[in-house]
C-alpha positions in Angstrom: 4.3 -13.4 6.3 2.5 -14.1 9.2 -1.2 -14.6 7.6 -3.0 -17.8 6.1 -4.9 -17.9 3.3 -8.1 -18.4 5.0 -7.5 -15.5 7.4 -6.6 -13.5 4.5 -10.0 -14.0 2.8 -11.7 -13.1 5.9 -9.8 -9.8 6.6 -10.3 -9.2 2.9 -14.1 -9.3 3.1 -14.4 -8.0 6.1 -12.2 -5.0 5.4 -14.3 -4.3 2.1 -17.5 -4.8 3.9 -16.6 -2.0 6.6 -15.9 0.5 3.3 -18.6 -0.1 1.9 -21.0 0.1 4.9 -18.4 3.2 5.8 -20.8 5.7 3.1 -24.1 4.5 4.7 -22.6 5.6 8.1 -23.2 8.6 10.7 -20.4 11.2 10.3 -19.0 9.9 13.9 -18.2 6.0 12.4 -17.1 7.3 9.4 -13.6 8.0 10.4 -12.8 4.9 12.5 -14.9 2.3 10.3 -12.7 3.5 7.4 -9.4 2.6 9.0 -10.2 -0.4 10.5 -11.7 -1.6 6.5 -8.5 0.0 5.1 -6.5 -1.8 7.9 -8.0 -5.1 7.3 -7.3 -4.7 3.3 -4.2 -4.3 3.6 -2.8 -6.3 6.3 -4.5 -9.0 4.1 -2.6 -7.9 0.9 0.6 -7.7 2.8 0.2 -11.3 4.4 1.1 -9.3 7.5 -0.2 -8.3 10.8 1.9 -6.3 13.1 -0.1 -7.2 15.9 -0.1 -10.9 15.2 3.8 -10.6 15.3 3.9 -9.0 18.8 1.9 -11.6 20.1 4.2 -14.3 18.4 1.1 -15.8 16.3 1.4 -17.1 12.6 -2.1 -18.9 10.7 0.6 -19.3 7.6 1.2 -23.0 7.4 4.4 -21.8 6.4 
């Protein structure tokens, strides 16, 4: 686990928010705001970010 809780809670909402604002959006955003929400979900469920590890960052306390 490389992700804090209150990183976690911000990915989370953010994520969600990008999904739901994904049905409200053009045909051209539909595609890329729905991975980057899905992406943010579940790197937050996970505790882990792949891209956090290459750059050798950690917000867990742990």
């Amino acid at each position: 686990m490389n992700l804090g809780f209150n990183d976690r809670i911000v990915r989370v909402v953010a994520g969600l928010s990008m999904v739901l604002f994904d049905y409200a959006a053009d045909v051209n955003w539909d595609v890329i705001l729905l991975f980057i929400g899905c992406w943010s979900v579940m790197t937050s469920a996970f505790g882990f970010c792949p891209f956090y590890k290459l750059l050798g960052h950690s917000t867990c306390p742990i």
